[in-house]
C-alpha positions in Angstrom: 0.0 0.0 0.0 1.2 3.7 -0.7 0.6 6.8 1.2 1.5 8.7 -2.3 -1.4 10.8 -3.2 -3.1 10.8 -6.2 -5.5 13.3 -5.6 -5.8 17.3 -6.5 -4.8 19.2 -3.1 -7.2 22.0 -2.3 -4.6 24.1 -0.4 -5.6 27.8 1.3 -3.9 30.7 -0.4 -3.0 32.4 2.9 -0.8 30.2 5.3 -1.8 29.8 8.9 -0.3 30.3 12.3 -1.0 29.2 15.9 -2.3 32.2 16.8 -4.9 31.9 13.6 -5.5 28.4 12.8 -8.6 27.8 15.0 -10.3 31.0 13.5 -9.1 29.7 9.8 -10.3 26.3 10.2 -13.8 27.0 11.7 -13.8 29.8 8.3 -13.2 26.9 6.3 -16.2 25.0 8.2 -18.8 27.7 7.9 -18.1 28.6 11.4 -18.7 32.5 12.0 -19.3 35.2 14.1 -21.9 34.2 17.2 -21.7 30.4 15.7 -17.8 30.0 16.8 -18.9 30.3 20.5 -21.4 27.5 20.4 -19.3 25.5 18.4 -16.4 25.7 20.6 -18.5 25.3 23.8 -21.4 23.0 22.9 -24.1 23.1 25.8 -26.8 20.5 26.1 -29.5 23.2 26.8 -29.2 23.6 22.6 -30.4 20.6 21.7 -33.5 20.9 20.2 -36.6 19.8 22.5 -38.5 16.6 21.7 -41.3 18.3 21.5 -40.2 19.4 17.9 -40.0 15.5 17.1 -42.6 14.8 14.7 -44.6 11.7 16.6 -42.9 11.9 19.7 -46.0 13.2 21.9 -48.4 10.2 20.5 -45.8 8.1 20.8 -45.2 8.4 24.0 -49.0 8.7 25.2 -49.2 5.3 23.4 -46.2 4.0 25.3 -47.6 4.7 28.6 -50.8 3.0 28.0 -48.8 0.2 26.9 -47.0 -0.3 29.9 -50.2 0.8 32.6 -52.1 -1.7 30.8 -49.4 -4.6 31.1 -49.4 -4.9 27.4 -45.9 -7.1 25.7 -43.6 -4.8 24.0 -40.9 -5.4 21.4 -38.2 -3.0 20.6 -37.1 -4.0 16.9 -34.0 -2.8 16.3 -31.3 -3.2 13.3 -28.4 -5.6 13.3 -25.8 -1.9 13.0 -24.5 -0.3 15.8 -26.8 2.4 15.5 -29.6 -0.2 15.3 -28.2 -2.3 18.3 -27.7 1.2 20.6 -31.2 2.2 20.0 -32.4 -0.8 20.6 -30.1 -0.9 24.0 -31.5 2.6 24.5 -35.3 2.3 24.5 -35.1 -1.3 26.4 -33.4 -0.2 29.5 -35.4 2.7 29.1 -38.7 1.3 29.6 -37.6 -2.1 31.8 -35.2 -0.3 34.0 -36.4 3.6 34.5 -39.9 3.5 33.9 -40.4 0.6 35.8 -39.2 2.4 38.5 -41.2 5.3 38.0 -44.4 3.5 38.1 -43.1 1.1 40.3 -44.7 -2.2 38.3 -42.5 -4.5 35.9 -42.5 -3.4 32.4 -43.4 -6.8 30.3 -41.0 -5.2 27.4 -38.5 -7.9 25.0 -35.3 -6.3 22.0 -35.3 -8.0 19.0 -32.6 -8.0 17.1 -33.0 -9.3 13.3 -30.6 -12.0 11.9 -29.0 -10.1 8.9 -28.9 -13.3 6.3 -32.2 -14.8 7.6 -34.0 -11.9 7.8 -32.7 -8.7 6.8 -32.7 -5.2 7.5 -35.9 -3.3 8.8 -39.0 -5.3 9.7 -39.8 -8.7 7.8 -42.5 -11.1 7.4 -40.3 -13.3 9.5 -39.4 -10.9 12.6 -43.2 -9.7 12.9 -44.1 -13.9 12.7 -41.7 -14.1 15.6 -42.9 -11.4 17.6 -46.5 -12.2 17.0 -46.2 -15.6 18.2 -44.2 -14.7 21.3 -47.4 -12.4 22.0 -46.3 -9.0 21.1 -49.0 -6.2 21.7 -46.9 -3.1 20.8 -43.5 -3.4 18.4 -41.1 0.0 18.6 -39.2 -0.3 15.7 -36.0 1.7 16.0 -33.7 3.3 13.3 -36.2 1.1 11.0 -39.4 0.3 9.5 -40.0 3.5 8.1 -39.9 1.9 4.4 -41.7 -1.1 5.8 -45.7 0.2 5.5 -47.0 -3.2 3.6 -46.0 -5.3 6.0 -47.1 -2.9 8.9 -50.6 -2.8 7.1 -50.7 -6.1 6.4 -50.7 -7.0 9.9 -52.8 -4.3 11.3 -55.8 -5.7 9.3 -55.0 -9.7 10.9 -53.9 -9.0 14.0 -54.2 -7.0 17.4 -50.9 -5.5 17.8 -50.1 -1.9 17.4 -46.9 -0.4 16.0 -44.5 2.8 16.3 -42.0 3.4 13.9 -39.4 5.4 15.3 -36.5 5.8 12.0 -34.0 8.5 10.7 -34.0 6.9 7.4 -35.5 8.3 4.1 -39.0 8.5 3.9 -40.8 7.6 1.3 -43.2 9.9 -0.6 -46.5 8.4 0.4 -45.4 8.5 3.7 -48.0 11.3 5.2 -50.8 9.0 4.7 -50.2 5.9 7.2 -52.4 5.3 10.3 -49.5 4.0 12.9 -47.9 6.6 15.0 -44.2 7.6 13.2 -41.4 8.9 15.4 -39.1 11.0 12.8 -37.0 13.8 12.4 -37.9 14.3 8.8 -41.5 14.3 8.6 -43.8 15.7 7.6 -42.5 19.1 7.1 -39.0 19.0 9.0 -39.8 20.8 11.9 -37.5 19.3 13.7 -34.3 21.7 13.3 -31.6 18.8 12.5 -32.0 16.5 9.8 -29.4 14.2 9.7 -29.1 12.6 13.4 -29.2 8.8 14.5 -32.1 6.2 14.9 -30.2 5.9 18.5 -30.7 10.0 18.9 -34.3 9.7 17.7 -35.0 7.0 20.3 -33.2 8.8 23.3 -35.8 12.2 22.2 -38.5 9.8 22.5 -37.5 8.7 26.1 -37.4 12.3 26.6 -41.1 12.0 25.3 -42.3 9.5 28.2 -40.4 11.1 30.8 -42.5 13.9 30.5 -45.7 12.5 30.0 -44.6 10.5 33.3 -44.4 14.1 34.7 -40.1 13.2 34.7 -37.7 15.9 34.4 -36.8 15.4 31.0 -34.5 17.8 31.2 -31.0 16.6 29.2 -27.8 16.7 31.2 -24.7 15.2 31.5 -26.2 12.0 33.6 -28.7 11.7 30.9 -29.2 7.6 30.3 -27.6 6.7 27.3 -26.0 9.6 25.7 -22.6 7.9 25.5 -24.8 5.7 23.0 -26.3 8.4 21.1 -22.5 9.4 20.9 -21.8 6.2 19.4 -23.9 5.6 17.0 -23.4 9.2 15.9 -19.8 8.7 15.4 -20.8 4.7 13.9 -23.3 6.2 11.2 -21.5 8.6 10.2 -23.8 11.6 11.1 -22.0 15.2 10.5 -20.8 16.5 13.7 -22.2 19.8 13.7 -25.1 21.3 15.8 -26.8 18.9 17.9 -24.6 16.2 16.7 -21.9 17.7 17.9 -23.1 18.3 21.9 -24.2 14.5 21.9 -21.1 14.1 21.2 -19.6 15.4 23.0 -21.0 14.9 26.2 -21.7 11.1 25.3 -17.9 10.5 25.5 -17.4 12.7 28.7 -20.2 10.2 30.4 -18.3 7.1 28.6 -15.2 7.8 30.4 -16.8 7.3 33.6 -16.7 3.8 32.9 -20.4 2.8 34.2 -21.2 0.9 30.9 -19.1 -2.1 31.7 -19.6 -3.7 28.0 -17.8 -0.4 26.4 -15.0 -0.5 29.3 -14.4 -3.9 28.4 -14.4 -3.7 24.7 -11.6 -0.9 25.0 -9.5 -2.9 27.7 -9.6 -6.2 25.6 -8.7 -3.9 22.6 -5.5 -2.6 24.8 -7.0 0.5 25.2 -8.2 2.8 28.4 -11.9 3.6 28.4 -10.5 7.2 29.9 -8.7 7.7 26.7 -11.8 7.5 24.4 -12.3 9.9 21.3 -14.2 9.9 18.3 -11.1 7.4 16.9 -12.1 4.4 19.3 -15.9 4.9 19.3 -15.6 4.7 14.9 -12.4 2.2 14.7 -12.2 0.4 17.7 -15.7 0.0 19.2 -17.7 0.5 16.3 -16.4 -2.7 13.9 -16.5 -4.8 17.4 -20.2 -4.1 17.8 -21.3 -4.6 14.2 -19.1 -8.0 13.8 -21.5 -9.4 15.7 -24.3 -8.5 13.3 -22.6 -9.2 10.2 -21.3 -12.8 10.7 -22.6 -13.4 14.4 -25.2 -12.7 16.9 -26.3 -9.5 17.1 -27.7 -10.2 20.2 -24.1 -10.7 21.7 -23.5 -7.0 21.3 -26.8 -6.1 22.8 -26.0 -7.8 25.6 -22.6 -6.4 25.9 -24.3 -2.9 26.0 -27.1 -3.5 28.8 -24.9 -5.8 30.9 -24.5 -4.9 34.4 -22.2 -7.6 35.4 -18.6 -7.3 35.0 -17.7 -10.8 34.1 -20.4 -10.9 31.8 -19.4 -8.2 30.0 -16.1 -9.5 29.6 -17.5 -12.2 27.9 -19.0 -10.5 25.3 -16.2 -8.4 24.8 -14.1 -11.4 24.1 -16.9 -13.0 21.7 -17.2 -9.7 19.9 -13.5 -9.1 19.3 -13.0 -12.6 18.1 -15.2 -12.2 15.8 -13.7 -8.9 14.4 -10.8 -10.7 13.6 -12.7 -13.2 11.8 -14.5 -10.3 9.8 -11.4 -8.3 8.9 -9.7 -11.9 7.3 -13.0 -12.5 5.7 -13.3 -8.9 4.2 -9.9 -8.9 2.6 -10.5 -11.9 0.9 -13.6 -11.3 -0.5 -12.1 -7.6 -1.5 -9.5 -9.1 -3.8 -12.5 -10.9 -5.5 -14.2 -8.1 -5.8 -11.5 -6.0 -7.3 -10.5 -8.4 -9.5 -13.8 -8.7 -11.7 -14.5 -4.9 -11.5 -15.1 -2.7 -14.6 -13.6 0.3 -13.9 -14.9 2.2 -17.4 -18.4 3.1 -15.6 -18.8 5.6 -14.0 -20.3 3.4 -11.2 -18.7 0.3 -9.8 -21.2 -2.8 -10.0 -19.8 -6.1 -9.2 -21.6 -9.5 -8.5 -20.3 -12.3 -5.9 -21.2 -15.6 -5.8 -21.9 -16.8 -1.9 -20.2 -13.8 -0.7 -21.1 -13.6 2.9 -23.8 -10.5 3.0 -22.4 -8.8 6.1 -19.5 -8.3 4.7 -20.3 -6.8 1.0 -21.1 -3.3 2.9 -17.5 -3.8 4.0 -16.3 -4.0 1.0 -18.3 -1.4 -1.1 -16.6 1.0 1.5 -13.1 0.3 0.3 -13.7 0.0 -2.9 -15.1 3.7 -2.9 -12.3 5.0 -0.7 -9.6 2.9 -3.6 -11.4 4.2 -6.7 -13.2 7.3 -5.8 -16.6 6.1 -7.8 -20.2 5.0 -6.4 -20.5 1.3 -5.6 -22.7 -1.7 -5.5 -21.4 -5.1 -4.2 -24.2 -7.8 -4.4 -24.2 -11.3 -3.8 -26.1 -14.5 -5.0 -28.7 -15.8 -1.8 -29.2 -19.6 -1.7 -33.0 -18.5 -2.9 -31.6 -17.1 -6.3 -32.1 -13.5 -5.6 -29.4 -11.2 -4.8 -28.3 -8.7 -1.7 -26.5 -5.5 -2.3 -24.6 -2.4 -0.3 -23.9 0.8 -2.2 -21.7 3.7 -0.7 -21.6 6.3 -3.1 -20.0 10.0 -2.9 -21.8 13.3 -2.0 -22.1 15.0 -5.5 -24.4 11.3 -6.3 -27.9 10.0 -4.2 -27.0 6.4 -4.3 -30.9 5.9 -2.6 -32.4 8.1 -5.7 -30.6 6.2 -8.3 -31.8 3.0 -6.7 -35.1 4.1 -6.1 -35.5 4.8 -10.0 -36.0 0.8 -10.8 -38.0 -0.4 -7.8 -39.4 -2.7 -10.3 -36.5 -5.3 -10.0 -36.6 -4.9 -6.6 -38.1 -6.6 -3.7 -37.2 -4.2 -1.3 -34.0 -0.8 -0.5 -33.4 1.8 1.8 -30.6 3.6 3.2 -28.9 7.3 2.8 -27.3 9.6 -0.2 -24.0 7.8 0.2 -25.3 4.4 1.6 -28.0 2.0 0.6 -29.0 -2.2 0.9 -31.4 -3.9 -1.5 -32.6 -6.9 -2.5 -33.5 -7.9 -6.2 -36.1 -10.5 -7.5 -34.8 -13.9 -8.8 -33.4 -13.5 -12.0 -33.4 -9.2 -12.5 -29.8 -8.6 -11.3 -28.8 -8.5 -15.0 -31.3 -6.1 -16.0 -31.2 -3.8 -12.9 -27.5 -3.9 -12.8 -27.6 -2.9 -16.1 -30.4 -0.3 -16.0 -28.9 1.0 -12.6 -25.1 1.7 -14.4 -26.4 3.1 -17.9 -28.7 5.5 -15.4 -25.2 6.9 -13.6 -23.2 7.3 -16.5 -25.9 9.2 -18.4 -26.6 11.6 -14.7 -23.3 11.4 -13.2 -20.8 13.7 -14.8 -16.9 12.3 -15.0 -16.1 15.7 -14.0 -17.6 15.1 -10.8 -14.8 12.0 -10.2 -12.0 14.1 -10.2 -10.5 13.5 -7.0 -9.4 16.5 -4.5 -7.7 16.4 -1.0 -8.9 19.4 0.8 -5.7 21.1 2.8 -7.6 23.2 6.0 -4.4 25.1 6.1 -1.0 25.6 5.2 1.5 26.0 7.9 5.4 26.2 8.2 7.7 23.7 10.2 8.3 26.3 12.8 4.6 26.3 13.8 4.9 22.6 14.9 4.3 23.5 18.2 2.5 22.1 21.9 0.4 25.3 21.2 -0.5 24.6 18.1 -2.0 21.3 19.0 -3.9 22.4 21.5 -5.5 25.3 19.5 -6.1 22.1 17.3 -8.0 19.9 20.0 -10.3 23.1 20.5 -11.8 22.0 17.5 -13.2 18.1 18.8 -14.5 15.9 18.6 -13.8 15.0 15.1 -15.3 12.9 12.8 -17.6 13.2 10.1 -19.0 16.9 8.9 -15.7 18.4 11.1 -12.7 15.8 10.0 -9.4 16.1 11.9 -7.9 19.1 10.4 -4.9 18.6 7.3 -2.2 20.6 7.5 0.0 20.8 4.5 4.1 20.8 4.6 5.4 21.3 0.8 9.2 21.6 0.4 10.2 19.1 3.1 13.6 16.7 2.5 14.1 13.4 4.1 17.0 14.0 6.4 16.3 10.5 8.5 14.6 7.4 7.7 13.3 4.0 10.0 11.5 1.2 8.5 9.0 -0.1 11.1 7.4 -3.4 12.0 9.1 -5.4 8.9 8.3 -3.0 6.4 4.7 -1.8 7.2 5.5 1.4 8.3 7.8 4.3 7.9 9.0 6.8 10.8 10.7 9.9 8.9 12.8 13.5 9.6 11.7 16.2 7.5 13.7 19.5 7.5 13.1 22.5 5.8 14.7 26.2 6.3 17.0 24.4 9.2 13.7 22.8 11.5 12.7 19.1 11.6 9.8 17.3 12.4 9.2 13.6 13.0 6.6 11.8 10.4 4.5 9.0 10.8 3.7 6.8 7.8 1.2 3.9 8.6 0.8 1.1 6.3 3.1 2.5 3.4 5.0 -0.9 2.4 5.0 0.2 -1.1 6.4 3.9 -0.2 9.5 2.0 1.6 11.9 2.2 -1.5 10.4 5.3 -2.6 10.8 7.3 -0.1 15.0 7.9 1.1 16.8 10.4 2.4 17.4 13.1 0.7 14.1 12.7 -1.6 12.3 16.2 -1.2 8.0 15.4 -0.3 5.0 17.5 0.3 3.3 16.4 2.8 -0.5 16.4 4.1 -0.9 15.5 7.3 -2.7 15.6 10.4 -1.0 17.1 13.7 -0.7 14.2 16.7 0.9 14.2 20.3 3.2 11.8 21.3 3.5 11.3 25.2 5.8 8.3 26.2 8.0 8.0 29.3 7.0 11.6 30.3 8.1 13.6 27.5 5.7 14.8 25.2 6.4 15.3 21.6 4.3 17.0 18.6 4.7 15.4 15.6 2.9 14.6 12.1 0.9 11.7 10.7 1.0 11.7 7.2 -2.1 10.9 5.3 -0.5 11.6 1.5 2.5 12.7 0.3 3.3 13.5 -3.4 7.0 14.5 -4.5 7.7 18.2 -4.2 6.2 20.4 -7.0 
């Protein structure tokens, strides 16, 4: 692999400083005037109210009932970690808090969907399940908003009621069902932020019922399960601006206390300290843990993980969850040099067909295929029934959902976001939607738009590597999607010292220019180690890092691309 960039670099015309770079970088975020308080010092008091939740008051009213009238519940949740956390969310909720409240045992059950059995959102099969178990009420959460035909079917055979609590698209026709819907998007977006987890949605519904339970629903830093809203924020890639931001935020403040055994031990089985958590472990290290489970375990396993609240228990999971993580990282490479290896690269999107490919991995795979290639992608594989399964990540100039949703006629069923989307197509279409799907991107998506740009946030010189300068830096987190870890371009800079590290894999680096040197950090670069010797003169585009070992604390750079000096 090679760190050497093949990209356009966006790079500011006027170079920053210490003393400027926070003010520059929130400029380049759209961060001005009376916004660069609030965004430096998110409070929780800005998070917009549930009461601007379309469906949240109904909802709640209906929950209440529920519960006073010893009715069955079933939160239906998603085999993601965004699924999974709201799920964890609303079922502690109502079996641990408002059974307090009311002082009666709340008769409520998760239910967690087996991704090759059944699928994402609500099927024939998980409603069956539920049904026969005795279900009066089913939640769904972060799904079932694309699921009314099977919500109406059952309304007309059976007594059970639903709520559809879901951040997902909505579909047109959407204004006209007669279940209670719990969403951030409809009908007319009142609800100030758009784009926010099925877990956040969930955690404004408990909101909701505390309420109606006469509760302060006020939202503070002890609020129950904002270090989940925090992760699947982070998991689901949600921008990190506004609301998504405080959650944030103050999710991973609450993590660190370490009262969630299941995360604690996730971290410490992953050698790492739960009071070290960022943004980092909750996408890299968490995150993958949790959804291994759904793609080639149990997703239960990672519920339980998240609600346990015995120690050894947890530890338990943590060790089934990581296991399996290493299993799903050996699976994914394999099936991505498959995948690569029967691609046509002359489209402008990226469809390619397995055979038997295991489905909770093909998401896995669409992902780097877009990051290697820069285009839209669809990875679908052959089910034992004949049909196929898909995943599609796409890029933000092309609604991977709206190009899908143009042939719903091969299709037995889709949903997802503008850069992410799952389907299923009807025995013996995949041909003819495949086709249909790539002639409609090449003939609506411009080649112009695949140009691929790396966008510098600033400019700086050597001297400015400094302690202050990476603290003016942290101002800026947490990090993550919507407000990325700043780059910081070096151009100009001359190998003076090289160290191959960890047989090859990576390279550790002095860079001097106009007299100062800084240490470099090049991960996973084995096919840069030749390239790169001293005395070879680089540009650089990096991100800014502390190093703290043995009590000394050095600021150094970890470099993301490099091209040879211009």
């Amino acid at each position: 692999m090679t760190l050497e960039s093949s990209k356009t670099w966006v790079v500011p015309e006027i170079q920053s400083t210490e003393s400027t770079i926070v003010n520059d970088l929130l400029k380049s975020r759209g961060v001005e005037g009376e916004q660069v308080d609030e965004f430096l010092n998110p409070k929780l008091s800005t998070i917009p109210s549930w009461k601007k939740l379309f469906g949240a008051e109904k909802a709640a009213k209906q929950i209440i009932e529920a519960v006073k009238n010893n009715k069955k519940i079933f939160i239906h949740g998603d085999f993601d970690v965004d699924g999974i956390s709201a799920t964890a969310v609303m079922w502690e909720f109502l079996y641990r808090e408002v059974a307090e409240i009311l002082k009666t045992k709340v008769d409520v059950y998760p239910y967690i969907p087996d991704r090759v059995d059944e699928g994402y959102g609500l099927s024939k099969s998980s409603v069956d399940a539920m049904i026969s178990q005795g279900a009066d009420l089913i939640i769904t959460v972060d799904c079932g908003v694309r699921d009314r035909s099977i919500i109406e079917e059952y309304m007309s055979t059976v007594k059970c009621e639903f709520i559809v609590t879901d951040h997902h698209q909505p579909p047109e026709d959407i204004n006209t069902v007669k279940y209670t819907i719990v969403h951030q998007m409809f009908p007319g977006k009142e609800f100030p932020e758009e784009k926010i987890s099925g877990t956040f949605v969930a955690f404004l519904l408990t909101n909701a019922i505390r309420n109606k339970l006469g509760v302060d629903d006020t939202i503070t830093p002890n609020s129950k399960g904002l270090d989940l809203v925090a992760l699947s924020t982070v998991t689901d890639m949600m921008p990190l601006l506004g609301a998504n931001r405080t959650v944030v935020k103050y999710g991973i403040e609450q993590m660190k206390l370490g009262k969630r055994h299941g995360l604690r031990q996730l971290l410490e089985i992953s050698g790492m300290s739960i009071e070290g958590v960022d943004t980092y472990h909750l996408g890299f290290i968490i995150g993958p843990r949790i959804n291994a489970a759904g793609r080639i375990g149990s997703a239960i396993e990672a519920l339980r993980l998240l609600l346990s609240e015995n120690e050894l228990k947890a530890k338990e999971y943590a060790s089934i969850l990581h296991n399996l993580n290493v299993e799903r990282q050996e699976k994914t490479q394999e099936i991505l040099d498959q995948a690569v290896s029967l691609l046509n690269n002359d489209d402008n999107l990226l469809f390619v067909l397995g055979d038997s490919w295991h489905e909770g991995i093909i998401g896995l795979v669409a992902s780097k295929i877009l990051e290697r290639f820069g285009k839209p992608v669809i990875v679908a594989t052959k089910t034992e029934d004949g049909k196929y399964k898909g995943s599609a990540r796409s890029i933000a100039s092309f609604n991977i959902t709206d190009a899908i949703s143009q042939f719903t006629d091969s299709l037995e069923r889709y949903g997802g976001h503008s850069q992410a989307a799952g389907f299923t197509v009807k025995a013996g279409q995949i041909e003819n939607f495949k086709e249909k799907l790539v002639n409609f991107a090449n003939k609506n998506f411009s080649t112009d738009l695949l140009e691929r740009t790396l966008e510098i946030d600033a400019d700086i010189s050597p001297n400015d590597i400094t302690i202050g300068l990476y603290n003016e830096i942290e101002k800026l987190k947490p990090f993550g999607y919507g407000n990325p870890k700043p780059i910081v371009s070096f151009t100009g800079m001359k190998i003076v010292e090289k160290m191959v590290m960890k047989g090859g894999l990576h390279l550790k680096l002095k860079l001097e220019r106009e007299g100062v040197q800084v240490t470099a950090l090049l991960f996973n670069c084995s096919d840069d180690v030749e390239t790169l010797n001293v005395g070879t003169v680089i540009d650089v585009a990096s991100n800014i890092t502390l190093n703290e070992w043995n009590g000394y604390r050095n600021v150094e750079i970890q470099v993301k691309e490099w091209r040879f000096a211009i």
